[in-house]
N, C-alpha and C positions, 0 to 999 in steps of 0.2 A: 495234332499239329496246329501252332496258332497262323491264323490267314495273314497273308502280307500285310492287309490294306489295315487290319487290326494294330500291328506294330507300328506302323505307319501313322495313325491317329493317337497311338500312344505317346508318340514321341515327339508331334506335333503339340498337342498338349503339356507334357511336359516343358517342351523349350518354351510356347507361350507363357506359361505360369510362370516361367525363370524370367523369363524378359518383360515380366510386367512387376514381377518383384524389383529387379534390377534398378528397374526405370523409375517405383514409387521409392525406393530408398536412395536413388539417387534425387528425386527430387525433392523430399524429404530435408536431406541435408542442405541441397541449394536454400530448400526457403528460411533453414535453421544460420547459416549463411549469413544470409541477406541481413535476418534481423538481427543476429551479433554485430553485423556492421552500424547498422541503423543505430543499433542501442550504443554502442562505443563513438557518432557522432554526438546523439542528441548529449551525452554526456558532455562529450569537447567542449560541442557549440553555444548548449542552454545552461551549462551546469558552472565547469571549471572556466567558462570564460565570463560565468558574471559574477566572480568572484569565490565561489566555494571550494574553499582548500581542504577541510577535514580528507585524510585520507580513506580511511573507512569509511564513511559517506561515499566518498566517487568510489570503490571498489564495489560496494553494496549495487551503489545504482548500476556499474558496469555488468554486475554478474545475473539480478532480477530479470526477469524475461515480465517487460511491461505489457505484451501483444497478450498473455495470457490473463491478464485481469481485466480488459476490456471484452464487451458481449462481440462475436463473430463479425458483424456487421462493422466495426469499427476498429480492429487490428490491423490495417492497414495506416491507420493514422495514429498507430500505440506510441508512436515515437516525437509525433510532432509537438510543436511547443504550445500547445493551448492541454485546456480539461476536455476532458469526455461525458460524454451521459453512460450511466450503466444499470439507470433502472431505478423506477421508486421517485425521481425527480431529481435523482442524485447524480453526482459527476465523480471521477477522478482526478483528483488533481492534477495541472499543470507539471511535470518533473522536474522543472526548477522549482517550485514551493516548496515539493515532499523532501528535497533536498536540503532544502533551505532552514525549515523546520526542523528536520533531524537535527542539522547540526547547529542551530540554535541550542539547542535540546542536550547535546553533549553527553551521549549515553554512553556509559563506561560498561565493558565489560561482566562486570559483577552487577548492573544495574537492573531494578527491575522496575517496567517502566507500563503506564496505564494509557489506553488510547482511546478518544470518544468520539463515534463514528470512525466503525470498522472499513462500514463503504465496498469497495473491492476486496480488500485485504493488502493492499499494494503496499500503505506506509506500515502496515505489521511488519509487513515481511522484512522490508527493510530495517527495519529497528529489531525484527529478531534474529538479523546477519552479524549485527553490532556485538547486542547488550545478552544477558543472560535470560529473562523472560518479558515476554508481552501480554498483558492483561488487555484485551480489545473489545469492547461495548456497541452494539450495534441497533438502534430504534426497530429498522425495518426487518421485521423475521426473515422475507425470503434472501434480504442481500447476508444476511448473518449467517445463515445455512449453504448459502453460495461461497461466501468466504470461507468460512470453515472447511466445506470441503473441497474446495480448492487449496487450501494451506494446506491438509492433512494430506491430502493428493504428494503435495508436493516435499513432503517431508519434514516439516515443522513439528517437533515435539515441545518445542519454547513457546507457544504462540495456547492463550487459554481466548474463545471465543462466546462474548454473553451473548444473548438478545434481552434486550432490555433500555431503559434509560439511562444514557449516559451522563444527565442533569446530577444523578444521585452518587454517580463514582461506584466503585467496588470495594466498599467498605470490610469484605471478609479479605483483602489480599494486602490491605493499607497497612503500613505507611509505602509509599511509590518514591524510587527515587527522581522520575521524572515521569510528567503528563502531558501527554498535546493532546490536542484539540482538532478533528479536522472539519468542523461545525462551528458558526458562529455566534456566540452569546451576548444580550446587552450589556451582562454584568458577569462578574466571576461567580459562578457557583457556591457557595458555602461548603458543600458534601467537598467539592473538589481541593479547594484548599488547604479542609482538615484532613483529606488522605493526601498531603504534599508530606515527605519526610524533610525535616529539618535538614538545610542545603541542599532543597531539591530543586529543579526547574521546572515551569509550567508554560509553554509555551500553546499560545490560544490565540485564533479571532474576536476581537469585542467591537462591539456594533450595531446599529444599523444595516439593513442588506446592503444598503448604497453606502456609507460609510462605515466601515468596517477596519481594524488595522491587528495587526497579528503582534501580541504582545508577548514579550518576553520575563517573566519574575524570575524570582531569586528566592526563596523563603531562608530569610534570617532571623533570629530571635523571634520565631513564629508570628512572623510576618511576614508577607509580600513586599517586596521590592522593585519594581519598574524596573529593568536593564535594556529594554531597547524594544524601539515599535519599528514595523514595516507596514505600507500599505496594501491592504490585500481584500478579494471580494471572495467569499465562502457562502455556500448556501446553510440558512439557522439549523440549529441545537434546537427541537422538536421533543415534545412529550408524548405521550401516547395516544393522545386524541390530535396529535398534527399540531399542536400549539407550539408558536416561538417562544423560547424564554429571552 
C-alpha cells in the first residue's frame, strides 16, 4: 500500500512541473510577442517611412527575427535604429541600410546573388527570402561559422557560406546576377566586377572610413555604369593579415 504523504509529494510535483512549463511557455510567447511588435514598428518607422517601397524588401524585413543575429547582450536594442557590434570589430548594420541596399540591389526571384561580408548573416538572409541563392564571403572564421550555423539552424538551404576573402569574389559560382557589399572599399575590385553577369547590379561602399558613399552600378556592355550613390559609413573590406583595400 502506497503512504499518503508519498501520493501527496507526487502530485505536488507534478502540478509544480505543470506550472512552471505553463509559465515558461507562456512567457516564451510574450517575449516572441514583444519582438514581432518591435520588428513590425522598426519596419513602419525606419524602413517604409524613409521611403522604401520594394514589397518583398518590407515583407523580408517584417518576417527575419533581427534580435536573433545580434550576441545576447544586445537583443534588446535588435530593433533600434543605429548598428550593432557582433564581434571581430564588426557591426550590423543599421535596418534601414540592409533594406536600402537590398532594394537597391533589385533581386529577382531566379537571381543568384554574391555577398562580401557575411558579418551576422542578417543581409543573407534577407536576400535568401527574395532571390533563389546567396553565395556569402566572410574574412573572419569565427563570425563565418556563427553565420552559418545560425542560417542552417534556421532553415536556409539557399544560402552557400565561405570563409575567406571577399576582395577575390567567388569565382567557381560566377557569373552573379547581383553583388553587395557590406564592407567598404577605395576602389572596385577587379575579381568583383568580372564575376558581375552582364545586367547585373553591384551595389558597394567606396571610400575612405570618413568618406565613404554606397554606390549603385549597372554592368552594361561589360562595363560599370554609376546609377546612383548614398552617403553612408561602413567598416573596410580587409585581407587576411587585417589590411584595408
Amino acid at each position: 500500500m502506497s503512504h499518503p504523504s508519498i501520493k501527496y509529494y507526487s502530485r505536488f510535483i507534478y502540478f509544480f512541473i505543470l506550472t512552471f512549463m505553463t509559465t515558461s511557455c507562456l512567457s516564451q510567447t510574450q517575449q516572441s510577442k514583444e519582438s514581432d511588435d518591435l520588428r513590425i514598428k522598426m519596419v513602419e518607422n525606419q524602413i517604409v517611412a524613409r521611403g522604401v517601397k520594394d514589397e518583398r524588401v518590407i515583407k523580408a524585413m517584417k518576417k527575419i527575427e533581427r534580435h536573433l543575429f545580434v550576441p545576447p547582450g544586445y537583443q534588446s536594442q535588435a530593433y533600434n535604429d543605429y548598428p550593432l557590434p557582433i564581434g571581430d570589430g564588426q557591426t550590423i548594420s543599421q535596418p534601414y541600410i540592409v533594406a536600402l541596399m537590398t532594394e537597391m540591389l533589385k533581386p529577382e526571384e531566379t537571381d543568384k546573388v554574391l555577398e562580401i561580408g557575411t558579418g551576422s548573416g542578417y543581409q543573407a538572409a534577407i536576400l535568401a527570402e527574395i532571390c533563389d541563392s546567396v553565395y556569402t564571403i566572410e574574412i573572419f572564421e569565427s563570425l563565418g561559422k556563427q553565420a552559418r550555423q545560425l542560417l542552417t539552424a534556421l532553415g536556409y538551404k539557399n544560402i552557400q557560406v565561405k570563409i575567406g576573402d571577399g576582395y577575390q569574389g567567388w569565382p567557381e559560382y560566377a557569373p552573379f546576377d547581383g553583388i553587395i557589399a557590406t564592407c567598404a572599399s577605395t576602389h572596385i575590385p577587379e575579381a568583383i566586377e568580372n564575376q558581375l553577369a552582364e545586367g547585373g547590379r553591384l551595389v558597394i561602399p567606396v571610400g575612405e572610413r570618413n568618406n565613404q558613399v554606397l554606390k549603385l552600378f549597372v554592368k552594361k556592355n561589360n562595363k560599370l555604369r554609376l546609377m546612383d550613390t548614398v552617403p553612408v559609413r561602413f567598416v573596410p573590406m580587409i585581407n587576411e593579415e587585417g589590411d584595408s583595400y
